[in-house]
Structure formats: C-alpha cells, structure tokens
C-alpha positions as CSV (number, residue, x, y, z in Angstrom):
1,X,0.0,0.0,0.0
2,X,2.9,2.3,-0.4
3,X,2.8,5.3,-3.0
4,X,3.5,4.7,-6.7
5,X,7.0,5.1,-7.8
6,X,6.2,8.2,-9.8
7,X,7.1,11.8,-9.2
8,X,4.3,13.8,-8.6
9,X,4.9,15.2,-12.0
10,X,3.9,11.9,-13.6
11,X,1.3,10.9,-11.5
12,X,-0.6,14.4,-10.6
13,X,-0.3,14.6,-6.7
14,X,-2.0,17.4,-5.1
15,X,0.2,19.0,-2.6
16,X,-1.5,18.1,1.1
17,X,-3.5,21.0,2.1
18,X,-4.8,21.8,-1.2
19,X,-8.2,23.5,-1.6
20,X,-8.8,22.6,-5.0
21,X,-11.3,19.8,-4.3
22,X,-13.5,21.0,-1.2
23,X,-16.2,22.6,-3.2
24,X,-16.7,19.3,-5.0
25,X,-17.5,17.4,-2.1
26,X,-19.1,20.0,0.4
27,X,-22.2,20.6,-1.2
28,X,-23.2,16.7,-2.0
29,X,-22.1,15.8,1.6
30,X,-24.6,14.8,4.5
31,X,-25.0,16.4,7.3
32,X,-22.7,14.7,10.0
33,X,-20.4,16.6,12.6
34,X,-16.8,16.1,12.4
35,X,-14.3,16.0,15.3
36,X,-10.5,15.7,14.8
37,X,-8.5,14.0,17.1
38,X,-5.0,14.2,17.6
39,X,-1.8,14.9,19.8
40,X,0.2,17.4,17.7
41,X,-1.8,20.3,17.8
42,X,0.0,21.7,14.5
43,X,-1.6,18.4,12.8
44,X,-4.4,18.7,14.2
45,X,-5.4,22.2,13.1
46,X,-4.3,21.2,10.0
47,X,-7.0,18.8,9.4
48,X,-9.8,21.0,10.8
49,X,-8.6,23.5,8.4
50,X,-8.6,21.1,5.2
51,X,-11.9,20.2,6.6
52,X,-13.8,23.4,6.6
53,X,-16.0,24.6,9.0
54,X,-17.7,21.3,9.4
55,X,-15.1,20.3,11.2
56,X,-14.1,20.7,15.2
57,X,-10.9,19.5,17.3
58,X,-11.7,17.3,20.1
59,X,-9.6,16.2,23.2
60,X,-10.3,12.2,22.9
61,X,-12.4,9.6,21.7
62,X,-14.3,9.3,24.9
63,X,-15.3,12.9,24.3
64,X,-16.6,12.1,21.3
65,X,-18.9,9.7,22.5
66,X,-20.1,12.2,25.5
67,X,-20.5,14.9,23.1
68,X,-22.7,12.9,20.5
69,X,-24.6,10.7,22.9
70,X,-27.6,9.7,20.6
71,X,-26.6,11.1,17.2
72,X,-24.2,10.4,14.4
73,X,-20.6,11.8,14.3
74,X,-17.8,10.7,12.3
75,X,-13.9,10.7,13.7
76,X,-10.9,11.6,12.0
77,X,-8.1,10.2,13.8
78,X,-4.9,11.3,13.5
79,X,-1.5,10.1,13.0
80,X,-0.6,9.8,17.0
81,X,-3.5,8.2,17.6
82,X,-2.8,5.3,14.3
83,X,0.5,4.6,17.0
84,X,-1.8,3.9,20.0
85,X,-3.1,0.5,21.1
86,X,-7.1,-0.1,20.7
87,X,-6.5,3.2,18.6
88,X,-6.9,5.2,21.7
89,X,-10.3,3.5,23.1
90,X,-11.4,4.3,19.1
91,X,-11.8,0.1,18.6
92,X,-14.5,0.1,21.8
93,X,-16.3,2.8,20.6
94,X,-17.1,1.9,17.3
95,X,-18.2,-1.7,18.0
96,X,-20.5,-0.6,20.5
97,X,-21.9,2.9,18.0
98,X,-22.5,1.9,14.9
99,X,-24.1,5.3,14.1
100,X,-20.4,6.7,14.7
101,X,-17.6,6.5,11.8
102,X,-14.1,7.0,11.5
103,X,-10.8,7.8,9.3
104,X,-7.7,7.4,10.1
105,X,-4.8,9.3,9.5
106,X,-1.3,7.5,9.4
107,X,2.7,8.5,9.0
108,X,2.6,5.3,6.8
109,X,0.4,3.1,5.1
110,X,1.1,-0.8,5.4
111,X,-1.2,-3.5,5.0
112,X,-1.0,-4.6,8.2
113,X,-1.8,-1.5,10.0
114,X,-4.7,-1.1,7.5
115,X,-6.1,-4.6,8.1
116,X,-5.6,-3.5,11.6
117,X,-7.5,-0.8,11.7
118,X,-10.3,-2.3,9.4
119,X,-11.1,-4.7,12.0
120,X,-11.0,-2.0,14.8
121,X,-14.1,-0.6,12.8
122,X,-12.4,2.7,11.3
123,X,-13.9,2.8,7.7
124,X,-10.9,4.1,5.7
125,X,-7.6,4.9,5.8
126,X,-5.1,7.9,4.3
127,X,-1.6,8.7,4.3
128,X,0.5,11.4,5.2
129,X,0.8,13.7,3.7
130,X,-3.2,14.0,3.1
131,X,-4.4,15.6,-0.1
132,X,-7.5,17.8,0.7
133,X,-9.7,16.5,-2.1
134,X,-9.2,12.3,-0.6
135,X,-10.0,13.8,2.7
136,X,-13.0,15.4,1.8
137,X,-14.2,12.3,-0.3
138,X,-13.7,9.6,1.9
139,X,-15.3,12.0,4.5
140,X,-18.6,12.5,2.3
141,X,-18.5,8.5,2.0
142,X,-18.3,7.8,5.1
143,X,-20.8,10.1,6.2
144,X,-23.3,8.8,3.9
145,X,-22.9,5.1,5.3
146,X,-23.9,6.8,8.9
147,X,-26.8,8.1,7.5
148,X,-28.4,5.3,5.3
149,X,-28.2,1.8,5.7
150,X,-25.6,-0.6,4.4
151,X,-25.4,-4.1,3.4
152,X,-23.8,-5.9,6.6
153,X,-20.3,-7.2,6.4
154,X,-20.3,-10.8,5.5
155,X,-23.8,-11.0,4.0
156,X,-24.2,-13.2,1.4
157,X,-25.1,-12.8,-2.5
158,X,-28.5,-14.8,-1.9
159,X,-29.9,-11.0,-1.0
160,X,-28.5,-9.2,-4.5
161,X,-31.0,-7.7,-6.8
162,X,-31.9,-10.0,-9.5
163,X,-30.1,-10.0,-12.5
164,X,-32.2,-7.8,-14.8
165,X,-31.7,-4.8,-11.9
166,X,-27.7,-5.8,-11.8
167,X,-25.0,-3.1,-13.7
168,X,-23.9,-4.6,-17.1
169,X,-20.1,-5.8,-16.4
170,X,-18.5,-5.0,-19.4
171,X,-15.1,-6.8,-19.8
172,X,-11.7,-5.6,-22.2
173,X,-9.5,-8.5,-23.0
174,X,-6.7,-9.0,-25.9
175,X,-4.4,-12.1,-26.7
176,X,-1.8,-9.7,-27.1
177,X,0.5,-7.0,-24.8
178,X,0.0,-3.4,-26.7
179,X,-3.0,-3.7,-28.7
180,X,-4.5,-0.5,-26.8
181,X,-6.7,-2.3,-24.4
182,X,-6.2,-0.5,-21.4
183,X,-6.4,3.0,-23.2
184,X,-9.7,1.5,-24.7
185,X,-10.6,0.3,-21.3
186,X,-9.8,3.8,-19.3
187,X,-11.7,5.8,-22.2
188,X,-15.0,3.6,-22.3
189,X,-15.2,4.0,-18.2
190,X,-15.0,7.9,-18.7
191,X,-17.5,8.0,-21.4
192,X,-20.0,5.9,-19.3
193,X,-19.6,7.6,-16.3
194,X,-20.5,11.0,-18.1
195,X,-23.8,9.1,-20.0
196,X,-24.7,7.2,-17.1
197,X,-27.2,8.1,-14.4
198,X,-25.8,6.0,-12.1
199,X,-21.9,5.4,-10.9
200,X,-19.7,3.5,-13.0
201,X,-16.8,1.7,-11.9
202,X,-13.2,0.2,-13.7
203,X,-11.1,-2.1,-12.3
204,X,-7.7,-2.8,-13.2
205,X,-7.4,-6.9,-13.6
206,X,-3.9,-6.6,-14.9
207,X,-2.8,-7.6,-11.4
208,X,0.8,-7.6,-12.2
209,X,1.5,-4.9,-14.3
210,X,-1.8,-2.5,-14.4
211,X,-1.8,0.8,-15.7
212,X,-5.0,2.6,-15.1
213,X,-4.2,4.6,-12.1
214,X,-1.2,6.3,-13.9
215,X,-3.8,6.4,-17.6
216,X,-6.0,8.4,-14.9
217,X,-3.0,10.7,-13.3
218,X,-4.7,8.9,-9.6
219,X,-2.5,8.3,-6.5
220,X,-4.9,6.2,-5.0
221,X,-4.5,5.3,-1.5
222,X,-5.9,1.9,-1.8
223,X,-6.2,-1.0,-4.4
224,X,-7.5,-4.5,-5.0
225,X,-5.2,-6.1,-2.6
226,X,-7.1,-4.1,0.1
227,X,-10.3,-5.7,-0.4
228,X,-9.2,-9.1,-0.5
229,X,-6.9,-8.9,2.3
230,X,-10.2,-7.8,4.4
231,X,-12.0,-10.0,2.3
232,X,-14.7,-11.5,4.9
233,X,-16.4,-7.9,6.0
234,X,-16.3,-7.0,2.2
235,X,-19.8,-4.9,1.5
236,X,-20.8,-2.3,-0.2
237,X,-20.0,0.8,2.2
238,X,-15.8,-1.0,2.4
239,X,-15.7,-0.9,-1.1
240,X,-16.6,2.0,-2.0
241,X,-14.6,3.4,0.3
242,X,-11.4,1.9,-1.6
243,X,-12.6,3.3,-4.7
244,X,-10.5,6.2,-6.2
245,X,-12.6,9.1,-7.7
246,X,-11.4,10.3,-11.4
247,X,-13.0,13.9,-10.9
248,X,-12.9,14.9,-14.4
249,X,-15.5,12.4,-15.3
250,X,-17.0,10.9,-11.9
251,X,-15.2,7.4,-12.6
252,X,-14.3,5.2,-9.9
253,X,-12.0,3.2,-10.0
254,X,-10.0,-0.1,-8.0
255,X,-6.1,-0.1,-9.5
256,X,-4.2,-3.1,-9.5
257,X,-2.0,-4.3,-6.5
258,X,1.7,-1.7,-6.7
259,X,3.6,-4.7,-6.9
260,X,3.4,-7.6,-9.1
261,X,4.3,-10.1,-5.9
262,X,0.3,-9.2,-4.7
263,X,-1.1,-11.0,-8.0
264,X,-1.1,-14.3,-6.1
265,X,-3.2,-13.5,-3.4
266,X,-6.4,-12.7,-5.9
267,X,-8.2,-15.6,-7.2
268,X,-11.2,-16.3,-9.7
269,X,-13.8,-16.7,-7.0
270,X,-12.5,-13.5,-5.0
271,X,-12.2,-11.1,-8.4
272,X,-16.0,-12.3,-9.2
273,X,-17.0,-11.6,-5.7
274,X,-15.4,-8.0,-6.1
275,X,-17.2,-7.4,-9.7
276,X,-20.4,-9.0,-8.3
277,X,-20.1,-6.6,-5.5
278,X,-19.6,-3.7,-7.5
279,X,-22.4,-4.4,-10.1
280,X,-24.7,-4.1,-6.9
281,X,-24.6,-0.1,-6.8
282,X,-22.7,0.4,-10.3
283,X,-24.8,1.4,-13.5
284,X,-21.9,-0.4,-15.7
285,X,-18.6,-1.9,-14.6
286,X,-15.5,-1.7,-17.2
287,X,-12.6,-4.5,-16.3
288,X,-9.4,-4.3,-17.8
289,X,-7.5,-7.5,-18.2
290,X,-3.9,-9.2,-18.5
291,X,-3.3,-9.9,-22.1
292,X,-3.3,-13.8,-21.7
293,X,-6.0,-16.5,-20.1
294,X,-6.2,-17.1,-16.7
295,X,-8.6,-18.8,-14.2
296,X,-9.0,-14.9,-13.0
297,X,-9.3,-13.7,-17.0
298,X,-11.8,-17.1,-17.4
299,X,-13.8,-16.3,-14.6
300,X,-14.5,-12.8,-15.7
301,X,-15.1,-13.9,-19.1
302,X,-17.8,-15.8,-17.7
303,X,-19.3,-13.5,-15.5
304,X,-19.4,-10.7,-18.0
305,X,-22.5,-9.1,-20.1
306,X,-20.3,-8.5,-23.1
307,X,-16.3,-9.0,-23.5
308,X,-14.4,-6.3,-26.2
309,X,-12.2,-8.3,-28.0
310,X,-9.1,-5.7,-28.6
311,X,-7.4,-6.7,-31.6
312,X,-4.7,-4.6,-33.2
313,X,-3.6,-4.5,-37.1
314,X,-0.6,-7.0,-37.5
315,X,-0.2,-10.7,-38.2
316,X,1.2,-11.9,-35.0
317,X,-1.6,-10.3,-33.3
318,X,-4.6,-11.7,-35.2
319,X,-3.0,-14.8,-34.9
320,X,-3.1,-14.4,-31.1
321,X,-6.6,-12.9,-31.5
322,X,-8.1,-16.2,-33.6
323,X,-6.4,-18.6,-31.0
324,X,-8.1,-16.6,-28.0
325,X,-11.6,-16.6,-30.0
326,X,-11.3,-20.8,-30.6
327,X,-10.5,-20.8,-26.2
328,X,-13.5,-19.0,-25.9
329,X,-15.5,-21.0,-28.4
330,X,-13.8,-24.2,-26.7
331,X,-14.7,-22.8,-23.1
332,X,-18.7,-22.8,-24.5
333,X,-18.3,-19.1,-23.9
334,X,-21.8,-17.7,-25.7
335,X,-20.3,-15.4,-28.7
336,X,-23.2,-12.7,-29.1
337,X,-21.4,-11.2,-26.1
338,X,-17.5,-10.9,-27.9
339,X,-17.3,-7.9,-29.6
340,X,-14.1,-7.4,-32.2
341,X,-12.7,-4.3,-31.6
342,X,-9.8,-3.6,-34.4
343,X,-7.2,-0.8,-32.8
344,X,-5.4,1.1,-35.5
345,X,-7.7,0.3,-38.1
346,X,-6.5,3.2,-40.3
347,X,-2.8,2.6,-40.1
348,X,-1.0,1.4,-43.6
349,X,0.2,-1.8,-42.5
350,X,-0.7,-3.6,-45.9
351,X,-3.9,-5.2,-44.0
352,X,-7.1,-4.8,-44.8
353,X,-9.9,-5.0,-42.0
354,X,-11.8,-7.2,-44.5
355,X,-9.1,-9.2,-44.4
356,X,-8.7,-9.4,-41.0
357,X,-12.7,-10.6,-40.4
358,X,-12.4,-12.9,-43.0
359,X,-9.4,-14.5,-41.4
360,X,-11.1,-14.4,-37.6
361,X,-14.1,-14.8,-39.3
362,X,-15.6,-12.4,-37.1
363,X,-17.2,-9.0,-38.1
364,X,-15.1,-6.2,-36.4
365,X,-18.5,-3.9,-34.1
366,X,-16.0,-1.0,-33.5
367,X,-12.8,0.3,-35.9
368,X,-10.4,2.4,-33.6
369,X,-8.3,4.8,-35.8
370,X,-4.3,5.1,-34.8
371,X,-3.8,8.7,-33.6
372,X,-0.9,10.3,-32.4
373,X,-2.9,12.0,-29.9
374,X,-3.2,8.8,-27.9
375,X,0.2,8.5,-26.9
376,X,0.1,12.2,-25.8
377,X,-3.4,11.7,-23.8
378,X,-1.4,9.0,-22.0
379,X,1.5,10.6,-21.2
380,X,-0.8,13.2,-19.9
381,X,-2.5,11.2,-17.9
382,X,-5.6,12.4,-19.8
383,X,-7.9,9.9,-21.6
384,X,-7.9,11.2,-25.2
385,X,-11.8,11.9,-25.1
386,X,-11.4,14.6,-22.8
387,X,-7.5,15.8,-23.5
388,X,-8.8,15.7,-27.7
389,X,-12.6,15.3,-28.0
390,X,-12.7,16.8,-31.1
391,X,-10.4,14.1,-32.7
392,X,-11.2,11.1,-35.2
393,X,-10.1,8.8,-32.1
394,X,-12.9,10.1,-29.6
395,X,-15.2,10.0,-32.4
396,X,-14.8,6.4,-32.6
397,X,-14.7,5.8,-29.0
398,X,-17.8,7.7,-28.6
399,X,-19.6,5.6,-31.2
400,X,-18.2,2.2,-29.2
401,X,-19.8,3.8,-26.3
402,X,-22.8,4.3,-28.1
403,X,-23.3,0.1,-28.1
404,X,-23.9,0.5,-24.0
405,X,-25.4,4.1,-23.7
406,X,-25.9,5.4,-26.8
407,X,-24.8,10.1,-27.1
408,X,-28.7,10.6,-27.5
409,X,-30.2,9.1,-25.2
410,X,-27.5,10.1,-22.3
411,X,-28.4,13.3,-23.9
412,X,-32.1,12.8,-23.2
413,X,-31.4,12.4,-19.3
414,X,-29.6,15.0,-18.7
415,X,-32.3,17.3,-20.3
416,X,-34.7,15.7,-17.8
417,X,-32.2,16.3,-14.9
C-alpha cells in the first residue's frame, strides 16, 4: 500500500493541504459533525482547516462519545493516535456505536496496519501527507454510510438484486500486450460515467503490471489487494470506500495491486466476488484485463455481459486474437457477447480490415483509428476523449460507447435532470 514510484509530475499529486477539491465534495455531503482528534496540535489544526467549518478538534475519543450521545458523528483520527493500542479507546467505541464513523490518518500506510485498523471498525484509511480532495471524499462517503443503511459485512449474494436490476459488467481482453486495451478500457469507463445516471466503476485486472491509475493521473490510496486482504467484512460501504474518484468524469476506480508479488493473493472466486459486488450499486462496470488467459481472465469472461475483444492491425496479433476466439469458443463461452474491436484500423500496415474478419471470421463492431494523440493523452495522464474530443479517435470511441449508452439518449437524461 505504499505510493507509486512516480514523481508527482507523472502521477498528478496534489500538494496536502490543497483546496482545489473541497467545493466538490461540500455541497453533496450529509449532514454529520466532524471531530478531529489528535496529539500534535500543529496536525491537528491542520485537518480541521482542510476540513472546513464542518469540522471541530476534540480532546479524545471518549469525548466524542459524551458529546454525540444519541446522534451520528464521524472521527478523523490522527497520526498519533494510528501509534496507539485499541487506537486510543477508538476500537471500543465503534463496535458498541454503529451510528459513529471513522478515518484514520497515518505516517505510513502498510497492509498490516490497514487490516488492523479495518477490524478496529475505522472505515478508511489515508496517508501522510493527506491531499485535501481524498479527505473530503472519503469523508462525504463515510458520512453517507452513517446516515443510510448498508449491506452488513459478511452478507451473502442470496440478497443481491436480481439479474435484470444488476450493472452490465463490461469486460476488455486482448491475446496480445499493446494492442491498446487498457487505453480502450480507461476511455469507455469515462465516457459511461459521463452518459450514465448512475456510478460506474473500472477495475484494473492486470494484477501484475496494471496501468490505469497512472492512464488516470490517480495516487490512489488503496487498491484490489485491500479488499481481498479484508475480504470476509467485504460490503458495499468498504468498497466503495477503496474506490479512487477520477474527478474529471465521476469514474471510480479499483487499480491493481503496486507490486506484481500481490497478483497471487487474488483468485477467480475472489475477483467475481469483487465485480459481483460492484455491479450491486454500479450502473456499468469496465474490467481491464492481463493480455493472456487465466482462471481470473476465465472467470470474468464468464461473468461478463459482453467481453471487447481488442485486436490490433498485424499478423502476429490476429494470430493471437483467432487462437483466443477458438478458447472461448472451446470454453462454451456464448459469442453474441465478444465484440471485435480492431485498434489502428486506419494505419497502412498492408492489411485490410476485411481481411482481418475474413481470417477471424468475425465481423469487427468498433474500428479504432491510430492517432498520435493517444500516446500524448497518455502521457498526460488524460484519456484522449477529454485531452482531444474533437479528434477522429474520440469519435470512434464515442460511437463504441454508443453500443452500451448510446450520445442521444445520455443526452435525453440529462435534459430531464
């Protein structure tokens, strides 16, 4: 759970104690009191400052819990109090308040101190130094679990909505490292997020060498390996708590593990949990997979409404691409949901796309043009539909969009707003 190993530069930090992100949360966020607690008195004042006005230093946890006798309050506890056993009485009074929540603060971020502080009852977790905009989130989040009720930790799938009222999972998967999946993948989540009326969610499946948090210029302060390392109290208030916001488009999204070593502790039946999960409270959910089959890769396959099939415009690839269709086809997998999406369509590589579907005998649903405004969206850490939405590359995204939530009718709904 440490920080990327990117410069700030690269990855788009905000400097802690930034303002740039209270007025997005503030207005949105319930109505629950807020009392900081910690030693240092310069840390302290800090937090009530990021915090606004909403916010109030207290003296201890037990005066939180004589202040707020009968109502709801939620704690921000500091780093001082992250060092003390029980976290400072903090572990007593949640399990006997539910209607109180907390966040804690810490000098560093392990997994063991998280999963420590998970099963004290504190609802999230942040590092220091804390970025006013993650604060404010996971305090809006948290504050809305206090005042509406939540699934209970541990409760089982028999109680999910039926299928028909589930979010479409919508999964990207290519035979082949650098066909443009993952760009394909970050740009589809931000175009449904803006069409959809509810939340959509990506997850990064590429649980050894994901990129979406850096496509997405997030430093997200938790990822997969969070939820499956506190795995039996997984429900829907935890993990949404985990999920980084992209605040350009509304996006939220769970990165991959930091290091490839935390790939082995995710399996099939905990990745469909997650997705299943998800889907619960999530209009559409976009995975982006490894470029190879695994029982994880499988699994989701499976589970999936429809499966984009990224396939870019040279021989060894479509020869990767027609072996991964005859897996699928082997595996029973029902093909009305694999969709053939050609990436650099337009490039003059001597192959045609007619040739290409005659060979995968497969009609292509969605031709992605090669732009050189790709590679600078990336490097940006801007998807291309909102660094270059006038270009022939967002058109085409837009119109592979369109087969989920098609432009007119997301158009329609926000007229009606």
């Amino acid at each position: 759970m440490s920080e990327y190993l990117l410069n700030d530069e690269n990855v788009g930090v905000r400097p802690a104690g930034g303002t740039g992100a209270m007025s997005t949360f503030t207005n949105a966020e319930p109505n629950v009191p807020i009392v900081v607690i910690e030693d240092d008195p310069a840390m302290r004042g800090r937090l009530v400052m990021q915090l606004g006005e909403r916010a109030t230093p207290g003296d201890s946890v037990a005066h939180v819990e004589s202040r707020f006798g009968g109502s709801p309050a939620l704690m921000v506890l500091g780093p001082s109090i992250a060092r003390e056993p029980g976290l400072a009485g903090a572990e007593d009074l949640l399990a006997r308040r539910p209607d109180i929540g907390a966040i804690l603060i810490a000098d560093q971020l392990t997994t063991d101190l998280f999963q420590q502080a998970i099963r004290s009852g504190v609802r999230d977790v942040l590092g220091v130094p804390v970025d006013t905009g993650q604060l404010n989130e996971a305090v809006r989040r948290v504050a809305q679990t206090l005042q509406g009720p939540s699934r209970p930790a541990g409760a089982s799938f028999e109680d999910e909505p039926e299928d028909g009222e589930r979010g479409k999972v919508i999964t990207v998967f290519s035979t082949k490292g650098g066909a443009g999946k993952s760009v394909i993948a970050t740009n589809l989540g931000v175009l449904l997020a803006q069409r959809s009326e509810g939340p959509v969610a990506l997850v990064d499946a590429d649980l050894q060498f994901g990129d979406v948090a850096v496509m997405l210029k997030l430093a997200p302060q938790h990822t997969i390996v969070d939820a499956v390392g506190s795995f039996e109290r997984l429900d829907v208030g935890f993990l949404e708590n985990l999920l980084a916001t992209h605040q350009p488009s509304g996006l939220k999204v769970l990165p991959a593990p930091l290091e490839p070593a935390f790939a082995d502790q995710i399996g099939a039946d905990q990745m469909n949990r997650i997705v299943g999960l998800l889907r619960t409270f999530c209009s559409y959910v976009v995975v982006d997979t490894p470029a190879y089959f695994n029982e994880v890769v499988l699994g989701l396959i499976e589970e999936s409404d429809d499966v984009l099939l990224v396939a870019g415009m040279d021989i060894p690839n479509i020869k990767n691409v027609k072996i991964g269709l005859q897996t699928l086809k082997l595996l029973n997998t029902p093909m009305h949901k694999v969709h053939l999406v050609l990436n650099r369509a337009n490039s003059k590589v001597k192959l045609e796309v007619g040739e290409v579907e005659r060979t995968l005998q497969v009609k292509a649903e969605a031709l992605i043009p090669s732009d050189i405004v790709v590679p600078q969206s990336v490097n940006k850490g801007t998807p291309v539909v909102l660094d270059a939405p006038r270009s022939s590359i967002a058109k085409s995204l837009e119109q592979l969009a369109d087969m989920f939530i098609p432009a007119s009718e997301a158009a329609g709904k926000k007229r009606r707003r």
